[in-house]
LOVEXBA-684421 format. One line per field, with one value per residue (C-alpha): x, y, z; residue in three letters; residue number from 0. Coordinates in pm, whole numbers. Layout:
N
c1 X,... .
c2 Y,... .
c3 Z,... .
loba ALA,... .
vexdren NUM,... .
% end
This chain:
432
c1 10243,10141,10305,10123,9972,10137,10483,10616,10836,10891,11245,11426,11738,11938,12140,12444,12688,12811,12838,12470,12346,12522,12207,12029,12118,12230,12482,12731,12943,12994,13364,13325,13092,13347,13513,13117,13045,13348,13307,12936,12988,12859,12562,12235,12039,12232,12250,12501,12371,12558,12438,12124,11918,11932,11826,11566,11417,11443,11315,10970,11150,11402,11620,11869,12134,12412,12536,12294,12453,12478,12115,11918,12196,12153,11796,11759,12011,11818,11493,11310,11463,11223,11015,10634,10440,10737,10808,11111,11280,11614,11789,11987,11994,11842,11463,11398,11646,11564,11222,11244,11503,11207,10920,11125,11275,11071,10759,10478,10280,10607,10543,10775,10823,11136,11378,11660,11772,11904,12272,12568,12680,12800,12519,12333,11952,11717,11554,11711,11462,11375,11209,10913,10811,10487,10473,10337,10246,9884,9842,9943,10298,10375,10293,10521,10802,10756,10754,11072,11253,11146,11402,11608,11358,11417,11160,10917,10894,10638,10688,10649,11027,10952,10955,11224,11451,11301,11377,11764,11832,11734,11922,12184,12329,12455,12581,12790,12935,13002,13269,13354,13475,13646,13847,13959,14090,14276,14410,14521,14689,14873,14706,14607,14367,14378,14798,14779,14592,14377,14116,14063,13707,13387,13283,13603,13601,13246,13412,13743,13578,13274,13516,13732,13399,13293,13634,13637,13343,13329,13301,12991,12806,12773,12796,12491,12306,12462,12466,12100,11938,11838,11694,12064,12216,12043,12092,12507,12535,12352,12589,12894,12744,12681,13017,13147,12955,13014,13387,13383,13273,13550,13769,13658,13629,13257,13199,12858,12656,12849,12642,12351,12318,12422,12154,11865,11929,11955,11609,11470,11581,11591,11346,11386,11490,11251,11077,11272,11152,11415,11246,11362,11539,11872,11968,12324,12496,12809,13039,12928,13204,13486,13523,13637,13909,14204,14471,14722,14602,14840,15173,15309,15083,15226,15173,14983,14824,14405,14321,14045,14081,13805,13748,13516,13299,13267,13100,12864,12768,12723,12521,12238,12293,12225,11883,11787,11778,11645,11408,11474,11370,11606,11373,11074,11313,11429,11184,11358,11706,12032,12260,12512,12275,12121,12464,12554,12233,12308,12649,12514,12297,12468,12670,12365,12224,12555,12534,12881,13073,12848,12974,13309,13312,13169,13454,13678,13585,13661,13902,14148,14302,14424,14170,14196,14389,14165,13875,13997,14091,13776,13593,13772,13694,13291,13319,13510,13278,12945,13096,13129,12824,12668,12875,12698,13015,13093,13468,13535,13373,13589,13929,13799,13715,14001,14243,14171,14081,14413,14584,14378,14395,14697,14520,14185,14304,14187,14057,13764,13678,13694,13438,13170,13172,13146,12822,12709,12780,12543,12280,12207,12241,11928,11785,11789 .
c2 9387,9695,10029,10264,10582,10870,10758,10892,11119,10869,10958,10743,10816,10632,10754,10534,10429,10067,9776,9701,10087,10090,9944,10222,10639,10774,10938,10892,11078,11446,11434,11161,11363,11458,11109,10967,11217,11153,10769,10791,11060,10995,10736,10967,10731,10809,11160,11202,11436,11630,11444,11326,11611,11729,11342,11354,11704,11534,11183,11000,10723,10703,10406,10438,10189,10228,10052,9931,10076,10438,10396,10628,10874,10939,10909,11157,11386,11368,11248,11570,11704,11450,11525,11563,11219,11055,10682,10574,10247,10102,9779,9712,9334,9455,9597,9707,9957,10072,10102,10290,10544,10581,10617,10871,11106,11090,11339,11186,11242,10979,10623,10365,10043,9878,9630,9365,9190,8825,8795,8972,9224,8965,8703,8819,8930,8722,8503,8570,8637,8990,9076,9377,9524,9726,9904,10215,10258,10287,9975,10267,10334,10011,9929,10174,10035,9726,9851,9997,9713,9473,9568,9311,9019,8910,8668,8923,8801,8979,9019,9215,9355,9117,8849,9002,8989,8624,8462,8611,8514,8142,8177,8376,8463,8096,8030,8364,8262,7934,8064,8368,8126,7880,8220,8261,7938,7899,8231,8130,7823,8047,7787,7857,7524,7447,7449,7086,6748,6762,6968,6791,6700,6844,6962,7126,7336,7455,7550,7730,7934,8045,8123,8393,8491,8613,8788,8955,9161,9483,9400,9586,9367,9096,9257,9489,9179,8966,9243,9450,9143,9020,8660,8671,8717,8413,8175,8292,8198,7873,7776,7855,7652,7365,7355,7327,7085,6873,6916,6861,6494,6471,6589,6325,6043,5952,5850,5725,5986,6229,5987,5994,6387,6419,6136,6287,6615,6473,6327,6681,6888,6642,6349,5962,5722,5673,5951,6275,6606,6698,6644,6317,6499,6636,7000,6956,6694,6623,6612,7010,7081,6885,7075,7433,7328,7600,7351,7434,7743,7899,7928,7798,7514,7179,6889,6687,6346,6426,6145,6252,6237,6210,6515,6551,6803,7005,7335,7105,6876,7181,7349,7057,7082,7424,7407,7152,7327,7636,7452,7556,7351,7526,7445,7590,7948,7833,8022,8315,8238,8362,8165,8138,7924,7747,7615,7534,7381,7139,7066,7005,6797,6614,6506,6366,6197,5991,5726,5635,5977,6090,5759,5852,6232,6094,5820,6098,6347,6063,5867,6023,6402,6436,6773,6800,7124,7278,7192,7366,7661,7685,7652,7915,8117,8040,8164,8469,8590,8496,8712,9018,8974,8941,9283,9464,9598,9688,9795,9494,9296,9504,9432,9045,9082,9291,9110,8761,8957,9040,8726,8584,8945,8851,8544,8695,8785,8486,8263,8487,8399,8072,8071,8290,8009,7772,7956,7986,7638,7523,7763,7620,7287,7359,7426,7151 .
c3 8457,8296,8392,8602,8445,8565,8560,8177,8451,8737,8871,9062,9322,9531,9837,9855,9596,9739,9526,9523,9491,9108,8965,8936,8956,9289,9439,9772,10006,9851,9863,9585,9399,9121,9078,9068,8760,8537,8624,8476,8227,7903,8056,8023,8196,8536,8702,8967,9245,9525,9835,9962,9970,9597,9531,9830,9622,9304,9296,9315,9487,9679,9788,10110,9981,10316,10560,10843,11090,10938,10888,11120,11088,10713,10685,10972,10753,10422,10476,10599,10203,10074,9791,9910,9870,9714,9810,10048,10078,10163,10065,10409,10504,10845,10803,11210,11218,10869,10921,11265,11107,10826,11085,11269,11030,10694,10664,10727,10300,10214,10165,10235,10011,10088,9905,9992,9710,9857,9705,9713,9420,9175,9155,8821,8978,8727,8889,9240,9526,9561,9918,9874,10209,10203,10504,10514,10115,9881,9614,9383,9523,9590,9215,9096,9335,9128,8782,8865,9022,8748,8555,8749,8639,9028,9173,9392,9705,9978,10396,10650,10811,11102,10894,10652,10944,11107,10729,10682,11022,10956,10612,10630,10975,11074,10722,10724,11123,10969,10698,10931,11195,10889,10793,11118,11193,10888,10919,11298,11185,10927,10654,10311,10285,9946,9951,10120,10101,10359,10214,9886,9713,9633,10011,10064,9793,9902,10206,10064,9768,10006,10266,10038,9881,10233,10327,9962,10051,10298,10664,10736,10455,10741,11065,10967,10963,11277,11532,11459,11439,11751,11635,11384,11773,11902,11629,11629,11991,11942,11683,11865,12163,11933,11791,12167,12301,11982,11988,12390,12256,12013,12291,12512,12281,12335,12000,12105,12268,11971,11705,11921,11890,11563,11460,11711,11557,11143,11237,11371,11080,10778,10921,10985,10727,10503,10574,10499,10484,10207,9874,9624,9495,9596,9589,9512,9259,9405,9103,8987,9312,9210,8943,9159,9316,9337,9407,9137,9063,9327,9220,9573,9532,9681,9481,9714,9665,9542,9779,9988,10387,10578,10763,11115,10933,11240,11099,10878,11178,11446,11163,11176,11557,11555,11357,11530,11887,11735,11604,11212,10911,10644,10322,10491,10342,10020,9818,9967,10028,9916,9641,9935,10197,9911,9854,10207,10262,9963,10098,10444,10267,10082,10401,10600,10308,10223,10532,10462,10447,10774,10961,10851,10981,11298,11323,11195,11469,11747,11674,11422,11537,11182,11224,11560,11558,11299,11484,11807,11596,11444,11817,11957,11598,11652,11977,11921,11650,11884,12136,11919,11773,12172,12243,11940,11893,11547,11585,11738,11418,11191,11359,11332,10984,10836,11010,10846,10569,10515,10554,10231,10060,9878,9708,9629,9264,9056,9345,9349,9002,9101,9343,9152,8860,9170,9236,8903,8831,9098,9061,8736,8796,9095,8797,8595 .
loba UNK,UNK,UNK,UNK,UNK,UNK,UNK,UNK,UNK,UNK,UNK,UNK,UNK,UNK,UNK,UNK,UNK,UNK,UNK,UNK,UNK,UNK,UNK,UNK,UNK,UNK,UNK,UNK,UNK,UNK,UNK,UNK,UNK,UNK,UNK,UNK,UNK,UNK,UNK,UNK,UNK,UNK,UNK,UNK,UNK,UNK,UNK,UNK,UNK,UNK,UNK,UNK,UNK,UNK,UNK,UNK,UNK,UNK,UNK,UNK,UNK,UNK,UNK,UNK,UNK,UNK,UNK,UNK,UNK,UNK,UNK,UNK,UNK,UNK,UNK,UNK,UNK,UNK,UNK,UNK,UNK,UNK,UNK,UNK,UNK,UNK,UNK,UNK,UNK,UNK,UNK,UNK,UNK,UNK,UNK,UNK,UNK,UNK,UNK,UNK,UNK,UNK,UNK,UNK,UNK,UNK,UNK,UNK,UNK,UNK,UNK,UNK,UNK,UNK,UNK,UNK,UNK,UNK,UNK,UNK,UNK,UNK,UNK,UNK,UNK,UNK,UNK,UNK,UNK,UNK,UNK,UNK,UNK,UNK,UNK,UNK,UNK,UNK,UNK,UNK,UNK,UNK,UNK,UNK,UNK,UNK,UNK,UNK,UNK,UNK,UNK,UNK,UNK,UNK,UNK,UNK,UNK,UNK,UNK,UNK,UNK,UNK,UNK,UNK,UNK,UNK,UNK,UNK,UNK,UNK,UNK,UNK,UNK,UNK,UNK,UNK,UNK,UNK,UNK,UNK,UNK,UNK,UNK,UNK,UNK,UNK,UNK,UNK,UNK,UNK,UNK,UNK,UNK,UNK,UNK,UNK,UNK,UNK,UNK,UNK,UNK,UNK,UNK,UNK,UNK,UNK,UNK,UNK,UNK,UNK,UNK,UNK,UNK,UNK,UNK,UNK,UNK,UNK,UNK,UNK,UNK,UNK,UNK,UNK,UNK,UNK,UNK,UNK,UNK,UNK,UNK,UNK,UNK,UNK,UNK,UNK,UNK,UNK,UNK,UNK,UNK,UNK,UNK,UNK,UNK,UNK,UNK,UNK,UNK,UNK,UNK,UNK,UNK,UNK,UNK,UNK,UNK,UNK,UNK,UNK,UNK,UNK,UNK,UNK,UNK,UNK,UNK,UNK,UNK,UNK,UNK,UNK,UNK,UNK,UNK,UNK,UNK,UNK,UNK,UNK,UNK,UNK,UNK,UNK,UNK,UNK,UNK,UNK,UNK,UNK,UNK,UNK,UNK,UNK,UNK,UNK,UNK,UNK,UNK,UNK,UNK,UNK,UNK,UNK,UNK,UNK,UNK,UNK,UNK,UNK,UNK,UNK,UNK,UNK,UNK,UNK,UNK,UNK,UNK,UNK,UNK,UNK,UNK,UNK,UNK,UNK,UNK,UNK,UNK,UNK,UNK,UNK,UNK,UNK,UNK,UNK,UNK,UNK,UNK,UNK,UNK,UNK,UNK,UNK,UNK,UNK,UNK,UNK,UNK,UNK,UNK,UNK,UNK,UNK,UNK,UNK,UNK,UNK,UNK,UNK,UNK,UNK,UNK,UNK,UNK,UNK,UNK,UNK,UNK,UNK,UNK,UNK,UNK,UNK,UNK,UNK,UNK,UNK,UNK,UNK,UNK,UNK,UNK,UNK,UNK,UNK,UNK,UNK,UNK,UNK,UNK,UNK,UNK,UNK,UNK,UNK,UNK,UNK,UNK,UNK,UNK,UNK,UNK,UNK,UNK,UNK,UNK,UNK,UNK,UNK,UNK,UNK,UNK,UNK,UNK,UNK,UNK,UNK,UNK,UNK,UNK,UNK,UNK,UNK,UNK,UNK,UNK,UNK,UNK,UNK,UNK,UNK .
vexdren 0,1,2,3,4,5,6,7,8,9,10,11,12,13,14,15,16,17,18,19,20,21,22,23,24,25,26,27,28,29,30,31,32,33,34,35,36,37,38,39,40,41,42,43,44,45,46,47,48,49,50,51,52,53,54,55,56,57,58,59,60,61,62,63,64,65,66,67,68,69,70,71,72,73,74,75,76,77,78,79,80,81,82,83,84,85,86,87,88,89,90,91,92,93,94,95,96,97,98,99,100,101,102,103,104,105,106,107,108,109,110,111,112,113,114,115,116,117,118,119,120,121,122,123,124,125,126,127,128,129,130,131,132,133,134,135,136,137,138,139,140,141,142,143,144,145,146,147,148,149,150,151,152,153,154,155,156,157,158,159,160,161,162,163,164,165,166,167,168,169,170,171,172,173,174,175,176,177,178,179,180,181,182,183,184,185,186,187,188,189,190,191,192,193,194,195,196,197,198,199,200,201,202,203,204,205,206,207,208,209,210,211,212,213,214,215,216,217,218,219,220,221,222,223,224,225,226,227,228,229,230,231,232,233,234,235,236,237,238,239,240,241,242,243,244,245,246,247,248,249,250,251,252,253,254,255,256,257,258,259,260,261,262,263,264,265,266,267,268,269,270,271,272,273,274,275,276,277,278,279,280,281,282,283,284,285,286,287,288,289,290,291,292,293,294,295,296,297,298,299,300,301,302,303,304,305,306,307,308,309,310,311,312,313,314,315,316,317,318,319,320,321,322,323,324,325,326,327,328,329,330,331,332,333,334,335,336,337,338,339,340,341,342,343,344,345,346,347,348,349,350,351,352,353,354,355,356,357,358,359,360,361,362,363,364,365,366,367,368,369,370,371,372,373,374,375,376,377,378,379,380,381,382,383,384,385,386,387,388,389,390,391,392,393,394,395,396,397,398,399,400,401,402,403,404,405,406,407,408,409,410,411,412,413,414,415,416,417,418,419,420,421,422,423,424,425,426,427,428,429,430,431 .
% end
């Protein structure tokens, strides 16, 4: 794509300094002003502004890169100091609020393009989905929006905010309750999981290094997303309710009617034998997650036995539960998903297609209670975070967060690293 006449003097701001806004020049609360300048002294490319109005005055486009909450607050702060017919967007994981804070405060000569790059702040951006969101923009502005953001060599990918927010709520707001409520059960049992031998093997290292991934980043990252999206609201509470009534079965040992559901709703999602609606072939190779396991990487590491137990699988089974009665077909998103659901949907995946290890999570989740404890834990964990997330109460989700976010703090250092070569690992090998 050819660059746009007129844009030899094209400046771009953003409002917003988190880990995703460092991409590109902007600038963040004024009291960091001074610590922002000496950090990116020396870098020509970058000016550091003030606050939000002396980038408002000064840019041809301007992207709102803040919390989702803060949203309307900040636009309605800075926006009337925007620069006449410049072009507005944000980069917030939830588009209705955005776009109403942008329809209320910005004049009405500015157009607004907006942005959500799918993955967190350390997944490298080529060839990661990058959602564009013309909504109130000429073919001219929205054209420069692109020559700008192509730097990133993201894949462009083109909705409306309505289905911006539909798409990351089938993708993203399950898969984040899933290792929300994993976090919190572990950190109620007071149990590091990779210190003993039950969690051992390819699966349960998906688990553990996605888990601490989740808890290493800033609590508003997901409860933007969960509580100001009201289809992210519905799916939460269906997956809490399907990890219930699933463990209600374990509970009561009806092994049957628990592999009639979990069959009935395998056949909805992935399709009947012989006839599946995942493709030939599979998403994940099994043996690319043995390879990230942090067991012996901890210094207070037990030398457990690497024998794999089998484990009830109750987030993975309530998961294909949970898109069944919502009626989800996860791949119909995977053009436009993030590296984190692409993952869990290959571990889920992997699960259902391997007749053997599925018969022995159902068995597992039965008959043996080897799990049983963790599996209560992590139903009163789904719960608990479907209930905040139903309360829209964001103080609430931070005490949740920070608390359990604490308990793994101390073993972020290195485990991290850990699980980012995890993702790597597999991204490439979806690849190949």
């Amino acid at each position: 794509m050819a660059v746009p006449l007129g844009m030899e003097t094209f400046a771009v701001g953003i409002i917003g300094m988190g880990d995703m806004g460092k991409i590109i020049n902007a600038c963040d609360k004024e009291e960091k002003y001074q610590d922002l300048k000496e950090e990116f002294l020396g870098r020509s490319n970058i000016k550091i502004f003030r606050n939000g109005h002396f980038v408002s005055r000064a840019s041809d486009y301007i992207i709102y890169s803040v919390e989702a909450v803060a949203i309307d607050r900040i636009v309605a702060e800075f926006g009337p100091s925007t620069k006449e017919n410049a072009i507005v967007g944000g980069q917030t994981s939830c588009k209705d609020p955005e776009i109403k804070a942008f329809e209320e405060h910005l004049p009405l000569d500015v157009d607004i393009v907006s942005c959500h790059s799918l993955h967190g702040p350390g997944v490298d951006t080529r060839g990661q989905p990058l959602v564009l969101i013309r909504h109130r923009a000429s073919l001219e502005s929205f054209e420069k929006v692109e020559t700008v953001l192509r730097c990133l060599e993201s894949k462009h990918v083109y909705l409306s905010a309505h289905e911006h927010d539909k798409i990351t709520a089938d993708t993203q707001a399950v898969t984040h309750a899933a290792f929300l409520s994993m976090g919190s059960a572990w950190h109620a049992s007071s149990e590091f999981p990779w210190e003993g031998a039950r969690y051992v093997g390819g699966i349960e290292n998906a688990k553990i290094n996605l888990m601490l991934r989740i808890y290493a980043q800033k609590w508003h990252v997901y409860a933007g997303l969960a509580i100001l999206n009201p289809q992210a609201k519905r799916q939460i509470k269906q997956y809490a309710s399907s990890v219930t009534s699933l463990f209600k079965l374990m509970l009561e040992g009806k092994d049957e009617e628990l592999r009639q559901r979990v069959h009935r709703a395998k056949e909805k999602v992935f399709g009947s034998t012989g006839h599946q609606k995942w493709e030939e072939r599979q998403l994940l190779r099994g043996d690319v997650l043995d390879r990230f396991s942090l067991r012996g990487k901890d210094t207070q590491c037990k030398p457990e036995s690497e024998d794999r137990i089998p484990n009830s699988h109750l987030s993975l089974l309530a998961m294909v539960d949970s898109w069944a009665e919502l009626g989800i077909v996860p791949y119909d998103h995977i053009i436009c998903s993030t590296p984190l659901f692409r993952l869990w949907l290959g571990v889920t995946e992997s699960l259902f297609r391997n007749k053997d290890q599925l018969d022995d999570a159902l068995r597992t989740a039965a008959e043996d209670k080897t799990f049983r404890s963790d599996d209560l834990e992590f139903t009163f964990a789904a719960r608990g975070w479907s209930e905040a997330v139903s309360l829209g109460n964001f103080d609430g989700w931070k005490e949740r967060f920070v608390r359990t976010q604490k308990f793994f703090e101390p073993r972020f250092e290195g485990n991290i690293m850990v699980g980012n070569a995890m993702i790597k690992a597999v991204l490439e090998s979806m690849k190949e």
